[in-house]
C-alpha positions as CSV (number, residue, x, y, z in Angstrom):
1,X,0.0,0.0,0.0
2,X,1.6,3.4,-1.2
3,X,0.7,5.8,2.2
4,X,2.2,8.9,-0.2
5,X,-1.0,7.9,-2.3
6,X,-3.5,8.7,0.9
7,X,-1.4,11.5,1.6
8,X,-1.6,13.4,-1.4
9,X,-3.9,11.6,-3.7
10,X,-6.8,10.2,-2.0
11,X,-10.2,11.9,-1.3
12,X,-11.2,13.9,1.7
13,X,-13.8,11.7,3.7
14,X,-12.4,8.3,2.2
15,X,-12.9,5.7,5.0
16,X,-9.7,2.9,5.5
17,X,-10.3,0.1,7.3
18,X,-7.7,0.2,10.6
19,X,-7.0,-3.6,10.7
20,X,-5.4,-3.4,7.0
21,X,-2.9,-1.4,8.1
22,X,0.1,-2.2,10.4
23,X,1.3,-0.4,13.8
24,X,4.6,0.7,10.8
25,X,2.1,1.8,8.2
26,X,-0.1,4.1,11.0
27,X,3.0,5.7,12.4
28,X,4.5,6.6,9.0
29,X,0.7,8.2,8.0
30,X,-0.1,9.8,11.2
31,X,3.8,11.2,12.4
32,X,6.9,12.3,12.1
33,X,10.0,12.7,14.0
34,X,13.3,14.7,13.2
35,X,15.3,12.7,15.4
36,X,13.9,9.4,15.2
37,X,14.6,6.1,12.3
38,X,11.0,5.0,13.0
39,X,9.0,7.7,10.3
40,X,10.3,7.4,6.7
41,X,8.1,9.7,4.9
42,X,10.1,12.6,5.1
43,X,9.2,14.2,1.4
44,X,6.6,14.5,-0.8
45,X,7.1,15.3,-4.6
46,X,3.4,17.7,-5.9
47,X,3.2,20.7,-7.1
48,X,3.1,24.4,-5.3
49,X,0.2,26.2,-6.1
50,X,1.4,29.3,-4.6
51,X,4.9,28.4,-6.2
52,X,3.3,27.6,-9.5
53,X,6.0,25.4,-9.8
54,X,6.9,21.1,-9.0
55,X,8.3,21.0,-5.9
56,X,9.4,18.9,-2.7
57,X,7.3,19.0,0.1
58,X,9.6,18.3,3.4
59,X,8.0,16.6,6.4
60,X,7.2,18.6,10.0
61,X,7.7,16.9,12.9
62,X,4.5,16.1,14.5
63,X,3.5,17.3,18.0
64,X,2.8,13.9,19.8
65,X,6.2,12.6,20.3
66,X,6.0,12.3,24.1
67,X,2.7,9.7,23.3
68,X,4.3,7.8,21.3
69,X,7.5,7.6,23.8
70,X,5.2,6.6,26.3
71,X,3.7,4.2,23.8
72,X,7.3,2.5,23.0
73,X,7.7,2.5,27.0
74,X,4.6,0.3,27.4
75,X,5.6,-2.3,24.6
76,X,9.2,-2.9,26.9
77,X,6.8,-3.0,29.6
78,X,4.7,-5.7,28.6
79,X,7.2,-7.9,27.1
80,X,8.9,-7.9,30.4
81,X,5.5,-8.9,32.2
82,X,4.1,-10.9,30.0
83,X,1.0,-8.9,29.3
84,X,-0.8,-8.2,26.2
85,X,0.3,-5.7,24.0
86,X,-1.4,-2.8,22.9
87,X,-0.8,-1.9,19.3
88,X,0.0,1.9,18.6
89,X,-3.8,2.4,17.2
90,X,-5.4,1.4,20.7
91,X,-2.9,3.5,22.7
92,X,-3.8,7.0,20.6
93,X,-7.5,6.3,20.4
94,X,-8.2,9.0,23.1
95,X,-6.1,11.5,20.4
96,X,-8.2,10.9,17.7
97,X,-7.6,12.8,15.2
98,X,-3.6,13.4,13.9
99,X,-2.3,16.2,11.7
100,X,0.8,15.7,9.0
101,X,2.7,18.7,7.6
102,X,4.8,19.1,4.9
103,X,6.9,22.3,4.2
104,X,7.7,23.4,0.8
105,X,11.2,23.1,0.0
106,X,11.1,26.6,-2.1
107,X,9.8,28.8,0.8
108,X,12.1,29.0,4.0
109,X,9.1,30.6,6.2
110,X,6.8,27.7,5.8
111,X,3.7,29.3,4.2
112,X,3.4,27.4,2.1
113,X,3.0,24.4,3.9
114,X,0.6,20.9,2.9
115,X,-1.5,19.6,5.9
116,X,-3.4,16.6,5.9
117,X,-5.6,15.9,8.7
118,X,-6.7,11.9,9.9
119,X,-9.7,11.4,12.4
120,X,-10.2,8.0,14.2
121,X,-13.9,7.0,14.5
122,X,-14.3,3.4,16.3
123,X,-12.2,0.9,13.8
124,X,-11.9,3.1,11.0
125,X,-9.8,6.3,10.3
126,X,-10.8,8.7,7.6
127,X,-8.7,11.6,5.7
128,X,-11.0,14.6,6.8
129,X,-8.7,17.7,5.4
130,X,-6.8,18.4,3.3
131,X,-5.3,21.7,2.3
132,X,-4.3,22.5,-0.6
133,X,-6.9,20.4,-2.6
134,X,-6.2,17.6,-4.2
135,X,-7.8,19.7,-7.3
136,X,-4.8,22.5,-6.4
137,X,-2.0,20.2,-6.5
138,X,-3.4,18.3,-9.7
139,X,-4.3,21.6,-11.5
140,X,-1.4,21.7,-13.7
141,X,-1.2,18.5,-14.9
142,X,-4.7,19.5,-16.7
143,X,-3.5,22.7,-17.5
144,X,-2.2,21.4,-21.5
145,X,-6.3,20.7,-21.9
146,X,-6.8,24.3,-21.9
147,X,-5.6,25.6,-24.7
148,X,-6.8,22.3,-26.6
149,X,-10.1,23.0,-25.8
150,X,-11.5,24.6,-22.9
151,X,-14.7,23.1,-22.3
152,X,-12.4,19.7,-21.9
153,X,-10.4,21.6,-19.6
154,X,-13.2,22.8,-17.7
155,X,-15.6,19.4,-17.8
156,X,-12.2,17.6,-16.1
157,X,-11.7,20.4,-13.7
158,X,-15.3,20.4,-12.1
159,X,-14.5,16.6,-12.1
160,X,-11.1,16.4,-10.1
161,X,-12.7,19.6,-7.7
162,X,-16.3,17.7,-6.8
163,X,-13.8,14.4,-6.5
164,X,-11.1,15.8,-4.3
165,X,-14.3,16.6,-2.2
166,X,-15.0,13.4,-1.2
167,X,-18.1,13.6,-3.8
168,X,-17.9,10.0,-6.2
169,X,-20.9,9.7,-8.6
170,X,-20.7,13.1,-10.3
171,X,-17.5,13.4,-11.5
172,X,-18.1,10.4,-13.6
173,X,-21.1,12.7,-15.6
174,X,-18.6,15.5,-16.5
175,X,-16.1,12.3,-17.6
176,X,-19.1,10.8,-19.9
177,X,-19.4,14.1,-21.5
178,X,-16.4,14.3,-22.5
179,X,-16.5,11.6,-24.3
180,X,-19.9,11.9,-25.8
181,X,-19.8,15.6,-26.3
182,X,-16.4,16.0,-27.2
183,X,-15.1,12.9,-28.8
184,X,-17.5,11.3,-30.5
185,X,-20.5,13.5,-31.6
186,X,-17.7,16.1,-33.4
187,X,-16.8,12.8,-35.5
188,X,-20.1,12.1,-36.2
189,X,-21.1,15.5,-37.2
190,X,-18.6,15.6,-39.6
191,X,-19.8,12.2,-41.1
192,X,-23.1,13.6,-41.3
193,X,-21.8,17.5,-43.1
194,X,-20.3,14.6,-45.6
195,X,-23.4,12.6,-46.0
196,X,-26.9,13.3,-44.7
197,X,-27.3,9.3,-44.4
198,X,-24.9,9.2,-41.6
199,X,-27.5,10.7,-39.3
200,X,-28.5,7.4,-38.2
201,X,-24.9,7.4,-35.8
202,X,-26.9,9.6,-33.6
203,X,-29.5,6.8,-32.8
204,X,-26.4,3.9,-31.9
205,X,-25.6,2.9,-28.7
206,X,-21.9,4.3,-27.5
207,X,-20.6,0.8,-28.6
208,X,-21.9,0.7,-31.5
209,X,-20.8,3.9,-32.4
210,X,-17.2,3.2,-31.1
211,X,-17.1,0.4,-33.6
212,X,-18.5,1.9,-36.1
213,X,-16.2,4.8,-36.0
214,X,-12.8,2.9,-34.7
215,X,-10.7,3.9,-37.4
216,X,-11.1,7.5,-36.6
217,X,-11.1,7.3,-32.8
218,X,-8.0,7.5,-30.3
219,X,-6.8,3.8,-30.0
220,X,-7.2,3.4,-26.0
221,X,-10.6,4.2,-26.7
222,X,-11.2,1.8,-29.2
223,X,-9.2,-1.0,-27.1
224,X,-11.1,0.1,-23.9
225,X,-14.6,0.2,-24.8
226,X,-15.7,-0.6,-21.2
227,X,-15.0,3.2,-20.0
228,X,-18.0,4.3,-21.3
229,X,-20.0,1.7,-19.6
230,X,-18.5,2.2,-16.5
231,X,-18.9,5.6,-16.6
232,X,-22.6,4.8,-17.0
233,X,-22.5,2.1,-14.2
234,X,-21.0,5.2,-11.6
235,X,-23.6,7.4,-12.4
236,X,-26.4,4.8,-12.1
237,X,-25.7,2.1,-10.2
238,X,-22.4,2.1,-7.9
239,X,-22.2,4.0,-4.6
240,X,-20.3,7.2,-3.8
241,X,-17.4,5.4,-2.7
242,X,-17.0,2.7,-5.1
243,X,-16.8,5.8,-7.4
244,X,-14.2,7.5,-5.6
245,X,-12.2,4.3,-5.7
246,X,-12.2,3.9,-9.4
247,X,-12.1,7.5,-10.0
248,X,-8.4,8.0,-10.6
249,X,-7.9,5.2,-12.9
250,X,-11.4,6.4,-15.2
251,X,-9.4,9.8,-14.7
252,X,-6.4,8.8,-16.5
253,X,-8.4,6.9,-19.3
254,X,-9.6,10.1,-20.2
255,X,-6.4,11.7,-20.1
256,X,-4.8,8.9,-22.2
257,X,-8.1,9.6,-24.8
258,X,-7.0,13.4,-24.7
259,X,-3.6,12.7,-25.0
260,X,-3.7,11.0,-28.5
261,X,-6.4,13.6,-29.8
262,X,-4.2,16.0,-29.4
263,X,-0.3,13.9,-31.0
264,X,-3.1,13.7,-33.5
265,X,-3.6,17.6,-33.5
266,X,-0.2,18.5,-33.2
267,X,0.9,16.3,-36.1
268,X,-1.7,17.8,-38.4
269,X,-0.7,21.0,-37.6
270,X,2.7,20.5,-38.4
271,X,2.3,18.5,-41.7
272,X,0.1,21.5,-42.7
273,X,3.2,24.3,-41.8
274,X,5.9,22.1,-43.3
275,X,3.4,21.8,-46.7
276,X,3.2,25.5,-46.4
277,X,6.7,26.0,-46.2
278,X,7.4,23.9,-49.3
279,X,4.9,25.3,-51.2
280,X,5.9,28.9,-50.4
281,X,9.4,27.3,-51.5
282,X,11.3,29.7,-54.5
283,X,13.2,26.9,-55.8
């Protein structure tokens, strides 16, 4: 289990079981001591959204230290006595709730620091905060979608903001229409401007019209029809969370989609300038 993942990357409210984790795996998420060989988390590679730059995020030392000496005290204690052992979750679940921060490495005065905040409720723990947003840190990695086309750009914003808020099912609408509005129909209108018989497109199902139009649709689409009906599944069938879980890998299908549409783009672009250019040639 990658804990940099709930750290940086995982939703606000998302609830982890306690029992699949181990005593290591709860002190590495919930502290961190200068001093101490026991935390090894001690950066974080995002992005600075008051940098507006990549970045290393460097680890604060956590305020609970003399809990968890007293904590290593009582493990020597009961080995010596024979008694049972209390794992590190039992022994802080008067605390409660545990806060990580991480400094950025390009500003000395720490304001512009990442905090993540855990909260302990019975045999679970859930990431309640998390500041800067998930939608902050991943902002730029969107940001080439923009100048392709900024309705893409803005349907995949509204969808990392609603998910890094803990909200599952309606990213996955602002994900479908992408695809439908802005990768399929604009292929099918253009078969239609080239012949009014290709009107009836509109009335096939998505994978119909995926096979029908393969040869002029990105490849992972084509090889990964299933998006679209899992898509559809999220926003009618599956629960908030079971979204939220499958969210960042429906998240990078899209991207991957994007990603060839605009190779694709680029490559027209610069087959049309170099034609120019040979054209406009005096030789």
């Amino acid at each position: 289990m990658d804990l940099k993942i709930i750290l940086i990357k995982d939703p606000i409210y998302k609830k982890y079981k306690i029992k699949e984790f181990s005593d290591d795996d709860l002190i590495n998420l919930f502290l961190h001591f200068d001093d101490e060989n026991l935390t090894n988390i001690d950066f974080l590679d995002s992005y600075c959204p008051i940098c507006n730059s990549e970045t290393v995020f460097k680890s604060i030392e956590t305020k609970k230290k003399q809990e968890f000496i007293n904590f290593q005290l009582s493990k020597v204690s009961s080995i010596h006595n024979f008694k049972f052992e209390k794992s590190f979750i039992d022994s802080f679940k008067e605390t409660e709730m545990f806060v990580r921060e991480f400094s950025c490495s390009r500003n000395k005065s720490n304001e512009h620091n990442l905090t993540i905040i855990f909260k302990i409720i019975g045999d679970d723990f859930y990431k309640i905060c998390q500041f800067p947003s998930i939608a902050d840190l991943t902002n730029p990695k969107i940001e080439k979608y923009r100048k392709f086309n900024i309705e893409i750009y803005k349907e995949l914003n509204r969808a990392i903001g609603l998910s890094s808020h803990g909200i599952g099912v309606a990213p996955f609408v602002y994900l479908r229409r992408i695809l439908e509005k802005h990768i399929i129909n604009p292929i099918i209108q253009e078969k239609i401007k080239e012949n009014t018989d290709n009107k009836d497109l509109i009335l096939l199902d998505f994978k119909s019209k995926i096979d029908t139009l393969k040869n002029e649709l990105p490849n992972f689409l084509t090889n990964n029809p299933r998006i679209y009906s899992i898509l559809s599944k999220g926003i009618h069938q599956l629960e908030e969370q079971e979204c939220l879980e499958i969210f960042p890998i429906i998240l990078n299908s899209i991207e991957l989609i994007l990603d060839e549409q605009i190779e694709l783009q680029e490559k027209i672009n610069k087959e049309l300038e170099i034609s120019k250019l040979i054209n406009n040639l005096k030789i």
